[in-house]
VOGURO-236557 format. One line per 3 residues: number of its first residue (from 1); for each residue x, y negated, z of N, C-alpha, C. Coordinates in steps of 0.1 Angstrom, whole numbers. Layout:
// residues N
NUM) X/Y/Z/X/Y/Z/X/Y/Z | ...
END
This chain:
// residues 427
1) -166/-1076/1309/-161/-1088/1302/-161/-1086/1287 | -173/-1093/1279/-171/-1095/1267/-159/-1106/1256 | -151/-1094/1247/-147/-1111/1247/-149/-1103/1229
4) -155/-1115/1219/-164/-1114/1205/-149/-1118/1196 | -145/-1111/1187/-137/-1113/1175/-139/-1123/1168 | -134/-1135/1168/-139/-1147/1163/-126/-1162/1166
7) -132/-1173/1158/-127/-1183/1161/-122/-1188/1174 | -137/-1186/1184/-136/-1189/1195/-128/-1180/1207 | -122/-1168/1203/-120/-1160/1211/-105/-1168/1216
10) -104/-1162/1231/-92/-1170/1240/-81/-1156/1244 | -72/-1158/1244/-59/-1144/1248/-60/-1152/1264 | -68/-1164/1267/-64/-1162/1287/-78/-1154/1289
13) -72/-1141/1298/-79/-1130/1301/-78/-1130/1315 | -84/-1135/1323/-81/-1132/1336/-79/-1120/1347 | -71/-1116/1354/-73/-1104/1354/-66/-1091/1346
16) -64/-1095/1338/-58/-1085/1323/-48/-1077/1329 | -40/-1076/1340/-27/-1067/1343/-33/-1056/1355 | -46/-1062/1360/-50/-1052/1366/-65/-1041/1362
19) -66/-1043/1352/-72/-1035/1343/-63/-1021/1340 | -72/-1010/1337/-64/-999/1332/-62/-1001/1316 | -54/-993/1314/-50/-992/1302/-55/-992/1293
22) -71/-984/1293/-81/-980/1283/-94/-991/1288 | -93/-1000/1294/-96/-1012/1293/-99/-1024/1291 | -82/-1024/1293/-71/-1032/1283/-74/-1031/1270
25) -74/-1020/1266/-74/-1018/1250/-87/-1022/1249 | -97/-1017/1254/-113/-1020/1245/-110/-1035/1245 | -105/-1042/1256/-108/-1057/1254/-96/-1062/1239
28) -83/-1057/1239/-77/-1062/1224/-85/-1058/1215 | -88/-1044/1214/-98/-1038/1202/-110/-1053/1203 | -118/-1055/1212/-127/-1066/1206/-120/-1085/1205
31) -110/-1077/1206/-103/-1096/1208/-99/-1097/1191 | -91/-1085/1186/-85/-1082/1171/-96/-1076/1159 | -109/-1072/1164/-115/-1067/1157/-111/-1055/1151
34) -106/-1046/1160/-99/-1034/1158/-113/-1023/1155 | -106/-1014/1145/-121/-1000/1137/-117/-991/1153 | -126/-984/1150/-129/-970/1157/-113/-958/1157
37) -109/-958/1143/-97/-948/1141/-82/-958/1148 | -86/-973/1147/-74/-976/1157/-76/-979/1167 | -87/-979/1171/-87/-974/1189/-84/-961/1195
40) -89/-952/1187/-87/-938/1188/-69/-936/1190 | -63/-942/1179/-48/-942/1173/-43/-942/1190 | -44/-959/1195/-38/-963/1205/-42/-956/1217
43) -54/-954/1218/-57/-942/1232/-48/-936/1235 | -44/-926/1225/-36/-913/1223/-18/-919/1225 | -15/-919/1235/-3/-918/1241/11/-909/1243
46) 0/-896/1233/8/-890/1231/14/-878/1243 | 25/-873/1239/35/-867/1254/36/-876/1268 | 36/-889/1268/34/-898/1274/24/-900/1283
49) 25/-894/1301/16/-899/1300/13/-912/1307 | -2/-921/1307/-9/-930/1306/-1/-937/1321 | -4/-932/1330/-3/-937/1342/15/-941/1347
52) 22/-933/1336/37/-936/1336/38/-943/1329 | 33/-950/1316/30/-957/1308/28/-971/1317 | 22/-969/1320/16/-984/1329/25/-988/1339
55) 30/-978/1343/43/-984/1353/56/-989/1346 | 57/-984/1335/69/-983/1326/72/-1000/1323 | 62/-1003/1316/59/-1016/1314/46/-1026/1319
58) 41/-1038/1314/32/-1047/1318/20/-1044/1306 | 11/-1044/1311/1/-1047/1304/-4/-1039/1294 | 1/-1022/1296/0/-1016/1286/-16/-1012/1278
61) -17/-1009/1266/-28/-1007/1262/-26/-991/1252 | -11/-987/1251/-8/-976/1239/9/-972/1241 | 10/-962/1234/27/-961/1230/31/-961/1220
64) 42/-961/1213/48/-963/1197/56/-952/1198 | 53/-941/1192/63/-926/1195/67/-928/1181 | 84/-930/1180/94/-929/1173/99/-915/1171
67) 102/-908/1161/105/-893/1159/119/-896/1169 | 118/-882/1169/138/-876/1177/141/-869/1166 | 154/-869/1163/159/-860/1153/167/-858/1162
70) 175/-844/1156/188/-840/1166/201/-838/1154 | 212/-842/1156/222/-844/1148/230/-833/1150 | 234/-824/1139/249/-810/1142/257/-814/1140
73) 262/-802/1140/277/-802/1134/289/-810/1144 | 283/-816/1154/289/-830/1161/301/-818/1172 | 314/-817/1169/322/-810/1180/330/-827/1186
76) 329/-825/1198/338/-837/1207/345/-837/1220 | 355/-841/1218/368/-834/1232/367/-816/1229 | 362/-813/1218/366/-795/1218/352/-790/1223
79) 339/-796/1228/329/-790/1229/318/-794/1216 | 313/-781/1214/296/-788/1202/287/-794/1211 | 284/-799/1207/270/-808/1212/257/-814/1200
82) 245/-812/1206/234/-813/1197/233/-829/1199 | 228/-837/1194/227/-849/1194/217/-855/1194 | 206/-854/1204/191/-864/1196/196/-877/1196
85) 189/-883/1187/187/-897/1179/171/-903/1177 | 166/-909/1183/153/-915/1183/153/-930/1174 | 145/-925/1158/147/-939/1149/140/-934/1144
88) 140/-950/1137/125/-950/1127/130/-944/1110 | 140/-953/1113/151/-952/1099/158/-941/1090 | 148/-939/1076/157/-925/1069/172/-924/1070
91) 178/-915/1066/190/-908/1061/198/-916/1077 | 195/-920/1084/205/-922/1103/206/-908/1107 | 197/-895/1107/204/-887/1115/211/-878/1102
94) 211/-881/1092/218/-868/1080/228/-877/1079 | 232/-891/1080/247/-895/1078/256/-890/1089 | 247/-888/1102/261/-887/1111/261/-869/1110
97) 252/-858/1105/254/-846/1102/265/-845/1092 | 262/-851/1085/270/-847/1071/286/-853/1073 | 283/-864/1080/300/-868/1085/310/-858/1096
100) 302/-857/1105/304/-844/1112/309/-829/1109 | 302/-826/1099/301/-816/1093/319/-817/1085 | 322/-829/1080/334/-831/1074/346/-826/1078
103) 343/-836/1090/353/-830/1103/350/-822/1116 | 345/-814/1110/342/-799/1119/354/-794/1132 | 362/-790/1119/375/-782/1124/383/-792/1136
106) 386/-805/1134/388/-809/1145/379/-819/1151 | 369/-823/1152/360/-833/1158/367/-846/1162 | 355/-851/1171/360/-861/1176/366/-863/1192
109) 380/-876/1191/383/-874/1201/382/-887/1208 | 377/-886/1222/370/-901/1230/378/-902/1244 | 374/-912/1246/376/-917/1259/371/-929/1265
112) 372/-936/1279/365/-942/1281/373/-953/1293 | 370/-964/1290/380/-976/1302/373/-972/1319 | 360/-969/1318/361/-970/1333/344/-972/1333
115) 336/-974/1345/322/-976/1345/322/-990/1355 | 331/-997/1350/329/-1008/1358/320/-1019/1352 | 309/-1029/1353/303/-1038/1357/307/-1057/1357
118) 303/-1064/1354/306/-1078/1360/289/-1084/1369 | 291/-1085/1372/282/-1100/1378/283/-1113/1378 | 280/-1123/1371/282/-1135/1369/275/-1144/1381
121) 282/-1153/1386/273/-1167/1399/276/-1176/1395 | 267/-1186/1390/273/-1200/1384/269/-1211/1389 | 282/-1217/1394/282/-1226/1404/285/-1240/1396
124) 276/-1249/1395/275/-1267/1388/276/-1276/1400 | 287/-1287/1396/282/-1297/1406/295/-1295/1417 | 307/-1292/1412/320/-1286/1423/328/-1298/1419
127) 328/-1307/1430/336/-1317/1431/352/-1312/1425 | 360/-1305/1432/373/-1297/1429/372/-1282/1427 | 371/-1287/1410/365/-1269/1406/380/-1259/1412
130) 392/-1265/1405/401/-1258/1409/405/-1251/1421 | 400/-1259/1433/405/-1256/1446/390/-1246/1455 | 378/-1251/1446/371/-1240/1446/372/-1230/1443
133) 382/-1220/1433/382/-1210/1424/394/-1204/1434 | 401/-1211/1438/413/-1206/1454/403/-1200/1465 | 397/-1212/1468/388/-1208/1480/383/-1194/1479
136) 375/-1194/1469/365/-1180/1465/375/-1172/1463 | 386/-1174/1458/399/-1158/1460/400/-1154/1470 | 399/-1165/1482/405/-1161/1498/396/-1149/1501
139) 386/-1153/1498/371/-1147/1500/373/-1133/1498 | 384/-1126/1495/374/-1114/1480/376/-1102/1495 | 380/-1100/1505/374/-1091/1511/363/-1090/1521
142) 358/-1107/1525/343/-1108/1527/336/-1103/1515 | 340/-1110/1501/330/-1102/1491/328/-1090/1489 | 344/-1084/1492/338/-1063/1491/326/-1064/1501
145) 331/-1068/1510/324/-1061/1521/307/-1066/1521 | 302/-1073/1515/291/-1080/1509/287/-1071/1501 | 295/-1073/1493/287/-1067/1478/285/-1049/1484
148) 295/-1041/1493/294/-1029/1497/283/-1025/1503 | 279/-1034/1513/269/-1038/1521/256/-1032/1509 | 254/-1040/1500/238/-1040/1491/238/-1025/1488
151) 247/-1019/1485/244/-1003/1477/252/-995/1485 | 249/-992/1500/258/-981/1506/259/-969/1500 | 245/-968/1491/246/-951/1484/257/-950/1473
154) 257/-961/1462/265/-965/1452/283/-962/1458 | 278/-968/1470/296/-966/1478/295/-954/1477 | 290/-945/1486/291/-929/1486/293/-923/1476
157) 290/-925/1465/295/-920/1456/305/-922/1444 | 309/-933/1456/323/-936/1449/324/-944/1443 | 316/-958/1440/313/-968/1435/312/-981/1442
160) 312/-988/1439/311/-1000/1447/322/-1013/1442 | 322/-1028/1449/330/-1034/1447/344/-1034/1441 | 352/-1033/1432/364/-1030/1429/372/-1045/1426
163) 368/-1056/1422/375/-1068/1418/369/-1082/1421 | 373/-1093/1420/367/-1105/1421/378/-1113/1407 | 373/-1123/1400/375/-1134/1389/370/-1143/1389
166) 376/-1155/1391/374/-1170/1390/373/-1174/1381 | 367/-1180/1370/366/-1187/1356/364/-1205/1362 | 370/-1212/1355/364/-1228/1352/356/-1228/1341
169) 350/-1232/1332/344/-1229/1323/345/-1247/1318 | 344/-1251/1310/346/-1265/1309/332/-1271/1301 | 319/-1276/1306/307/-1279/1296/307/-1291/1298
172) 296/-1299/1286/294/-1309/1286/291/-1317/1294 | 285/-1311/1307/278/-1315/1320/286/-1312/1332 | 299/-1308/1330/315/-1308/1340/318/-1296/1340
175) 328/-1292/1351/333/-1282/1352/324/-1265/1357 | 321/-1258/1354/316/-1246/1359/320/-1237/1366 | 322/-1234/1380/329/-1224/1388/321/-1212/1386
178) 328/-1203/1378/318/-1188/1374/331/-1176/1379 | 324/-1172/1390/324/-1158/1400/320/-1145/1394 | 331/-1134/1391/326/-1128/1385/333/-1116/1396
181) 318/-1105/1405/319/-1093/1408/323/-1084/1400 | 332/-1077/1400/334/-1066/1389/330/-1050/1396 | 323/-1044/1395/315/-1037/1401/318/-1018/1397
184) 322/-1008/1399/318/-998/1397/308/-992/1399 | 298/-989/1393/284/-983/1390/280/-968/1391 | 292/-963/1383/293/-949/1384/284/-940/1372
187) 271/-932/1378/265/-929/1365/253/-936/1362 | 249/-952/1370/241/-959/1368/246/-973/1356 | 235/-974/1349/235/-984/1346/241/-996/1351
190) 238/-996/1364/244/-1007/1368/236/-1023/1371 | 221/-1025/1362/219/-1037/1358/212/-1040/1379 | 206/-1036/1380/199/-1040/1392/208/-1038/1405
193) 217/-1031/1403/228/-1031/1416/240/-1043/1416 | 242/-1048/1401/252/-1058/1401/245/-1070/1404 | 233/-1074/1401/226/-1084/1403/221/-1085/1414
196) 220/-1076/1422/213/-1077/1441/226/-1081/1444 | 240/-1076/1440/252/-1082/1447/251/-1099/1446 | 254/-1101/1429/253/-1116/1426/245/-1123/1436
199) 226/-1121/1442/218/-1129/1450/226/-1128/1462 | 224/-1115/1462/233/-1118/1480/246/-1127/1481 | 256/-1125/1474/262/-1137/1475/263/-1155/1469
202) 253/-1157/1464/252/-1167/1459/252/-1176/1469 | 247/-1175/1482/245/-1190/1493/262/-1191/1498 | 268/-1178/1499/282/-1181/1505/290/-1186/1493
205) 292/-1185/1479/296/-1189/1471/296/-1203/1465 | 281/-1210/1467/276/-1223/1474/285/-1229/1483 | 285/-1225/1490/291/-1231/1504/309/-1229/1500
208) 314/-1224/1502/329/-1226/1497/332/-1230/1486 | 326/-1233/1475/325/-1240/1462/325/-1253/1465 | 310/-1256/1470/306/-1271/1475/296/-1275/1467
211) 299/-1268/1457/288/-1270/1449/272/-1260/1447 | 268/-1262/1434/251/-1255/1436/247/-1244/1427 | 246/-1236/1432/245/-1223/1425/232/-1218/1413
214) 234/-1219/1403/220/-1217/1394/221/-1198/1392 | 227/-1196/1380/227/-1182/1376/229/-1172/1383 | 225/-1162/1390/232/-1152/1397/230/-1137/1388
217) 232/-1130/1381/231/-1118/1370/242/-1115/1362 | 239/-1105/1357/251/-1095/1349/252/-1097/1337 | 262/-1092/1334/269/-1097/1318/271/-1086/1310
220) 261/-1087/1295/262/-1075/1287/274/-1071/1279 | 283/-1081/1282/297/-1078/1273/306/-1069/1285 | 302/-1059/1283/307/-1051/1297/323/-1048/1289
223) 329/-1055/1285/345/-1053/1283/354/-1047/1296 | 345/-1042/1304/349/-1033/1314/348/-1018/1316 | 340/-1016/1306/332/-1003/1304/334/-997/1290
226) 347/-996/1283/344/-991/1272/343/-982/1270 | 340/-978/1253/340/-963/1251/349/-964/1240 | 355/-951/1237/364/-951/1224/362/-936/1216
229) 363/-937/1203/363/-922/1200/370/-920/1187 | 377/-913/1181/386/-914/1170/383/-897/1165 | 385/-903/1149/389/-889/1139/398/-888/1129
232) 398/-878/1124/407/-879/1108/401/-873/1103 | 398/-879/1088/392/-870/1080/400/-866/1067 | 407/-855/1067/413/-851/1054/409/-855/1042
235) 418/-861/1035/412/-867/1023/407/-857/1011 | 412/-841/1013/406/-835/1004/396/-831/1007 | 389/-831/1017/373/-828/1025/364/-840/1019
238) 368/-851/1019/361/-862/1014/361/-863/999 | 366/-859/991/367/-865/977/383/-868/971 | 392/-870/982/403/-874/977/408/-882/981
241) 414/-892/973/424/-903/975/417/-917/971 | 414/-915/959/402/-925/956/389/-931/966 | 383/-919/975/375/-918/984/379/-923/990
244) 391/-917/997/399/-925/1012/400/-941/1011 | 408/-944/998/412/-954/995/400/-965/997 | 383/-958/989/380/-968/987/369/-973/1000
247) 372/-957/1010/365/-962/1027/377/-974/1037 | 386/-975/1029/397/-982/1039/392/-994/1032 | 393/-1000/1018/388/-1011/1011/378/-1016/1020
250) 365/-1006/1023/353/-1014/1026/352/-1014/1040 | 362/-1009/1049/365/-1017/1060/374/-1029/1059 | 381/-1032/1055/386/-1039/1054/382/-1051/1048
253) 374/-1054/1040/365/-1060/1038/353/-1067/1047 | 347/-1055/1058/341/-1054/1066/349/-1067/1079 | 360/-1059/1079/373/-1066/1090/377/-1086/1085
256) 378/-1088/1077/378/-1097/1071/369/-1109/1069 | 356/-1102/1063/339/-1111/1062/333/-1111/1072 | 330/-1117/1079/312/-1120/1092/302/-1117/1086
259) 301/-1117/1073/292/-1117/1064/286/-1100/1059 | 298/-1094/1058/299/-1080/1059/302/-1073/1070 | 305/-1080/1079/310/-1072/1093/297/-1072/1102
262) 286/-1077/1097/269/-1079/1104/265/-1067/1098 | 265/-1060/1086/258/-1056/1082/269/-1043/1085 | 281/-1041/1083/286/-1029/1084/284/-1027/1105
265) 287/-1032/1109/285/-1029/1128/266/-1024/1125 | 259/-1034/1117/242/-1027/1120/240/-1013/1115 | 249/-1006/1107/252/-997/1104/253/-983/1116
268) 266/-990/1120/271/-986/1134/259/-983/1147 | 252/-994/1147/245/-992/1157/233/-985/1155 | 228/-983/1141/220/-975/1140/216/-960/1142
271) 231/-958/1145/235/-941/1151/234/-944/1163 | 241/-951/1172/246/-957/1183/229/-958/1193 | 225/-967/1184/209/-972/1194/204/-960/1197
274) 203/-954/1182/190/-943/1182/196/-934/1193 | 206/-928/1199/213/-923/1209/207/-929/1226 | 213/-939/1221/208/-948/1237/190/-948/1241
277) 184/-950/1228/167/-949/1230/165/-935/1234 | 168/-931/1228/161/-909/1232/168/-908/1244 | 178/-914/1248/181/-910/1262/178/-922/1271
280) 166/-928/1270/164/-942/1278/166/-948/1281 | 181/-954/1276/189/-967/1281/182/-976/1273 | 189/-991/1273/185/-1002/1273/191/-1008/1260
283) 184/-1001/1249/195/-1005/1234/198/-1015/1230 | 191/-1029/1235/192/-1044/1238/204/-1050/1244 | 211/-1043/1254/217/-1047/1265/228/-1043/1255
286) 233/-1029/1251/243/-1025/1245/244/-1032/1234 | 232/-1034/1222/236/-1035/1211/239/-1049/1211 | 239/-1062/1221/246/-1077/1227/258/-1070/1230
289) 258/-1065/1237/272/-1063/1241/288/-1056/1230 | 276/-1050/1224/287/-1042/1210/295/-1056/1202 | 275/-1067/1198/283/-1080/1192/288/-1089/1196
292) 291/-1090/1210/296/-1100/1218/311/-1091/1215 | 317/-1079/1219/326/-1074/1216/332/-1076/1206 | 326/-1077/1191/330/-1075/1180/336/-1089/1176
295) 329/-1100/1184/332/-1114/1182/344/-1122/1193 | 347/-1108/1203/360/-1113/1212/374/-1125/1205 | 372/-1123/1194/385/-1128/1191/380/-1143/1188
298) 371/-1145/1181/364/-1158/1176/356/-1158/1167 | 364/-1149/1162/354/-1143/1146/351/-1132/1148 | 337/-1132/1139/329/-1118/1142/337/-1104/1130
301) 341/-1092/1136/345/-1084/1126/342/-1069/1128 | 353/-1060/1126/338/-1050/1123/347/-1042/1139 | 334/-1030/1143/340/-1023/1156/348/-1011/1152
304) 350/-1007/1140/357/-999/1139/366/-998/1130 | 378/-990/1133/393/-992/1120/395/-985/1115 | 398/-984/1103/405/-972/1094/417/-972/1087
307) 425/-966/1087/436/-964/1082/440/-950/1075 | 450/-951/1068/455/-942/1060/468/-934/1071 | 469/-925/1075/479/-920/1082/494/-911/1077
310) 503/-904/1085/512/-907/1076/518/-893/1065 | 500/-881/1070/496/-872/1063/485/-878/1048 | 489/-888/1050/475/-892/1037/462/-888/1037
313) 461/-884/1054/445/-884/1054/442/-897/1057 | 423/-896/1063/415/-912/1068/418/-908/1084 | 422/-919/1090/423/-920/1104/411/-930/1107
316) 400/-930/1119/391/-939/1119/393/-941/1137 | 387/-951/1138/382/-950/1156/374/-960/1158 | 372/-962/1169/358/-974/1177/360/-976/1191
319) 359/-988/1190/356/-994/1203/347/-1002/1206 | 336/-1000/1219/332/-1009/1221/325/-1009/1234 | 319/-1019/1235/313/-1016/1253/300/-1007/1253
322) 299/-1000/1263/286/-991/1268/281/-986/1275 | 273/-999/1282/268/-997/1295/254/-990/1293 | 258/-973/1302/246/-968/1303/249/-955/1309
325) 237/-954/1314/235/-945/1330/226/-932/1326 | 227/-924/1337/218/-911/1339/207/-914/1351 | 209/-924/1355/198/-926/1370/194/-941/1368
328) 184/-943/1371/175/-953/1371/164/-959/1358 | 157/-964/1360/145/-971/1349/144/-956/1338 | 142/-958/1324/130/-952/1317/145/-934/1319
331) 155/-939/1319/166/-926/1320/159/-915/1328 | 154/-921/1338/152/-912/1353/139/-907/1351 | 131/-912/1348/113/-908/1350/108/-913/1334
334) 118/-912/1326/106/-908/1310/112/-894/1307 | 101/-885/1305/98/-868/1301/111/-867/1291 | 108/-877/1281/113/-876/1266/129/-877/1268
337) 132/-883/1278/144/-890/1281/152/-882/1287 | 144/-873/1300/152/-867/1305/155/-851/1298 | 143/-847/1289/143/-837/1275/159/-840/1273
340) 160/-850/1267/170/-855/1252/182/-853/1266 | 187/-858/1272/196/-856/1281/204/-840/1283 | 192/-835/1286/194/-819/1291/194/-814/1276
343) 193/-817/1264/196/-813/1252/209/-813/1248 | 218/-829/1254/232/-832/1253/234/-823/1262 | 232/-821/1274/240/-816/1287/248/-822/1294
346) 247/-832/1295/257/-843/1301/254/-845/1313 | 260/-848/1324/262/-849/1341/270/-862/1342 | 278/-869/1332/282/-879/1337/279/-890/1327
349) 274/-902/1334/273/-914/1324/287/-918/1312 | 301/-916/1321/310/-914/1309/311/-907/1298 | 305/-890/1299/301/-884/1287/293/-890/1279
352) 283/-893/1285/272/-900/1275/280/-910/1264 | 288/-918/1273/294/-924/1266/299/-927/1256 | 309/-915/1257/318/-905/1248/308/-901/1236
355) 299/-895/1242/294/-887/1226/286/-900/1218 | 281/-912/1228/276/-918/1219/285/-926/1208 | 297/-930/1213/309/-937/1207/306/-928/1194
358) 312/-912/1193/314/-904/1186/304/-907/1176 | 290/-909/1180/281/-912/1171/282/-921/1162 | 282/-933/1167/290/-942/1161/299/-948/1150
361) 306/-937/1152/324/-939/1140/312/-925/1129 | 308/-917/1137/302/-908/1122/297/-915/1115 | 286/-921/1118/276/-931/1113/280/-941/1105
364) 294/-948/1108/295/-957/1098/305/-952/1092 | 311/-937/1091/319/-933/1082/309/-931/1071 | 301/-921/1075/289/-917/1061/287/-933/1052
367) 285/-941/1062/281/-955/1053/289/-961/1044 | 303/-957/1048/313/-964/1036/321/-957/1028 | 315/-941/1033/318/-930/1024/309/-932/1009
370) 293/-931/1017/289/-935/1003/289/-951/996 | 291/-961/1002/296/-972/993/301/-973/987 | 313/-959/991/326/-961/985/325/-953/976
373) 315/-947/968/314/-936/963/302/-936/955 | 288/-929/956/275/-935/947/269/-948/946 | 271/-950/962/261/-963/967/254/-958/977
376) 251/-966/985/241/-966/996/229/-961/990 | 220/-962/983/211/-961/980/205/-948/978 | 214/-938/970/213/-927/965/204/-919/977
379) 216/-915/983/209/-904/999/196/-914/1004 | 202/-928/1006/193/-931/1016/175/-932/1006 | 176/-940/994/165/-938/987/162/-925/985
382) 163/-914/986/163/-898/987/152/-894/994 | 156/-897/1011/144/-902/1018/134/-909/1020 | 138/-922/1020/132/-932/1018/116/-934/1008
385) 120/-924/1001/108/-921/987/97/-914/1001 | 102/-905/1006/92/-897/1009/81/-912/1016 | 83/-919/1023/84/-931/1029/69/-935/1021
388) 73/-939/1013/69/-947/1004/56/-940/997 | 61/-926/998/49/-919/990/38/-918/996 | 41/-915/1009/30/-913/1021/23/-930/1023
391) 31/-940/1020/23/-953/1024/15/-951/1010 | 21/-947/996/10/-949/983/-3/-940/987 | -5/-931/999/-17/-920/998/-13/-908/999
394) -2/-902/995/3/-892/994/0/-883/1007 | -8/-872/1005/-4/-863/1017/0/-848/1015 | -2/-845/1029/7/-826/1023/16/-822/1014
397) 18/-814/1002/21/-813/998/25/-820/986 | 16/-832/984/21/-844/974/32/-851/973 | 36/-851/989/45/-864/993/55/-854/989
400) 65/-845/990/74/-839/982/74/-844/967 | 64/-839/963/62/-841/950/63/-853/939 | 57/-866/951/55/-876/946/70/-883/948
403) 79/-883/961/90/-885/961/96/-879/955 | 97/-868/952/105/-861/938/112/-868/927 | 95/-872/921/93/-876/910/99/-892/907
406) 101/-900/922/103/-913/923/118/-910/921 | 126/-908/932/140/-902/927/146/-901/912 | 137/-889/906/142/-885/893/138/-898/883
409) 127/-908/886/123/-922/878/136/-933/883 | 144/-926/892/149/-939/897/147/-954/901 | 131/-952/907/124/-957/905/116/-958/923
412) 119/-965/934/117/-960/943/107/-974/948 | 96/-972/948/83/-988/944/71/-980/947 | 62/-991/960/53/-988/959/39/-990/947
415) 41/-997/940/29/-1000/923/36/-987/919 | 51/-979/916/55/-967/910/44/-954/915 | 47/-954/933/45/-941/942/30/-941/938
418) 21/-954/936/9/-954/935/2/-943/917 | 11/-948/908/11/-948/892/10/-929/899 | 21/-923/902/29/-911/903/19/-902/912
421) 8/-906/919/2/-901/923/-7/-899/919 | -11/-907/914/-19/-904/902/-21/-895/889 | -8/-894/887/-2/-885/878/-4/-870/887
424) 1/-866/897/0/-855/902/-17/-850/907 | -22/-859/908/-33/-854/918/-41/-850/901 | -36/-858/893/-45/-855/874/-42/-838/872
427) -31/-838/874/-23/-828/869/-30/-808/874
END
């Protein structure tokens, strides 16, 4: 199948998913008019290999290998733990080191609500929503025994059915009878076991409603599943009083503005993701569910608090939901994934949990430490140069050099990295 780089060329490929991978690609390479060195590029899959690739996802032609960094200093519940972090993003794994590092002597302390689950069924079209929402209560030990039914193994290990919840919901189009399984999961994820519950009961939920069932799937605001983790940071470890004072300010600020509370939570999550990706969870699922969390009340605000305690150190903590497992999808069968796992050492999806929270409150402590203090800019443009240098040309031993030089210009631009390289390669 030729297909020519041009006006005329069509993306309907017939066939296209059952092609191999290096198939696949020659045909994008002639669909995009792709060179020789990025075909070569995308071949190369890396640690990854091809054929796990292809099952991983649809249609594959390459993979996008994101560094791991691994984070110190991190002690939590009284154990150390190394930390990989898979991101693209400079100065993410040296803010939660260097915060860490702070509070060494006592670490972080976490905990977790539970590994429970929802499943959502949404029933439109219920003549007597109210007396439907009774009905389906009557129900709820047909429903264990349903929902137990789909995952005998999940049972066995001590999981399974735990609740049932009635919602009305009130839309423009009437009343909405929404059925919510509440599910223990255990060290799974959870997404494909809550939702085989949801199908299987949706025709009985139908029928004692009266009405007609559309949605049957899980809900990423797992407010069933939290994680929590808290520190203190001595205010003379930090800078002082001025410091303390001025990281409570920019939460508080954060707690206050929507406007600020987007950007201080992306903060947050940037520890948080890069945690969930190296260990192959689903950083989509969590990072909806962190902001659906943060927006519980009505207004969006920030996930974590700080306060002055009644030693005059910084008291900080976090909460938020985090659904994620040690068994199933890329967790179970990606190399990289189960690497980064056995680096943490963790055996229960709760731990995971825990350390990830932990990550979290580091992450956006460094962040409002330095706002509150040089600026964001300083550490993170630090790195960031090197970045920059390597896109102006820079290689081996230049890119140090050339980032150096951008720093000390204060001056961190690619028309600069370009000038500066110039300057070195003269020199």
């Amino acid at each position: 199948m030729n297909i020519a780089a041009g006006s005329n060329r069509s993306s309907r490929i017939a066939g296209f998913h059952k092609l191999s991978p290096r198939d696949r690609l020659d045909l994008v390479a002639a669909f995009a008019g792709l060179d020789d060195a990025q075909v070569a590029h995308l071949a190369n899959m890396g640690n990854l290999d091809p054929v796990l690739a292809d099952k991983l996802i649809e249609n594959v032609i390459g993979t996008m290998n994101i560094p791991v960094g691994v984070a110190t200093n991190m002690k939590i519940d009284g154990e150390d733990v190394l930390v990989p972090m898979a991101t693209e993003e400079s100065s993410v794994v040296a803010a939660v080191c260097n915060a860490a590092k702070q509070v060494y002597e006592t670490g972080f302390l976490t905990s977790v609500s539970g590994n429970l689950m929802i499943a959502q069924v949404q029933a439109v079209e219920v003549a007597d929503p109210a007396g439907a929402r009774i009905r389906i209560l009557e129900k709820r030990d047909e429903i264990k025994a349903a929902c137990d039914a789909c995952d005998p193994v999940l049972v066995s290990l001590g999981g399974g059915f735990r609740d049932l919840e009635v919602r009305l919901l009130d839309t423009p189009s009437g009343t909405m009878v929404v059925t919510h399984l509440i599910v223990d999961t255990r060290d799974a994820m959870g997404a494909n076991a809550v939702n085989t519950m949801a199908e299987k009961l949706a025709p009985s939920i139908a029928a004692w409603s009266g009405g007609r069932v559309y949605l049957r799937i899980l809900s990423n605001l797992a407010d069933r599943r939290l994680a929590r983790a808290r520190a203190v940071w001595k205010a003379a470890d930090i800078g002082g009083e001025a410091v303390r004072d001025g990281i409570v300010s920019a939460y508080e600020f954060a707690a206050a503005d929507p406007y600020r509370a987007a950007t201080h939570n992306k903060g947050i999550m940037n520890g948080i993701s890069a945690v969930v990706l190296a260990t192959g969870n689903d950083t989509r699922a969590v990072e909806a569910g962190a902001h659906a969390y943060a927006a519980r009340s009505g207004r969006y605000t920030s996930l974590t608090t700080y306060e002055v305690d009644k030693d005059g150190n910084l008291s900080a903590s976090i909460e938020l939901p985090l659904a994620v497992g040690l068994i199933g999808g890329a967790t179970k069968v990606h190399p990289t994934a189960r690497a980064c796992l056995a680096i943490l050492g963790v055996t229960t999806a709760e731990r995971l949990a825990r350390i990830i929270a932990a990550v979290g409150l580091a992450q956006n402590f460094s962040a409002l430490k330095a706002l509150a203090t040089t600026g964001i800019q300083k550490g993170h443009m630090a790195l960031h140069a090197q970045n920059i240098a390597m896109m102006a040309g820079a290689v081996g031993e230049e890119i140090d050099r050339v980032a150096r030089l951008l720093v000390e210009r204060a001056s961190v631009r690619m028309d600069v990295a370009q000038k500066v390289l110039e300057e070195v390669r003269g020199s």
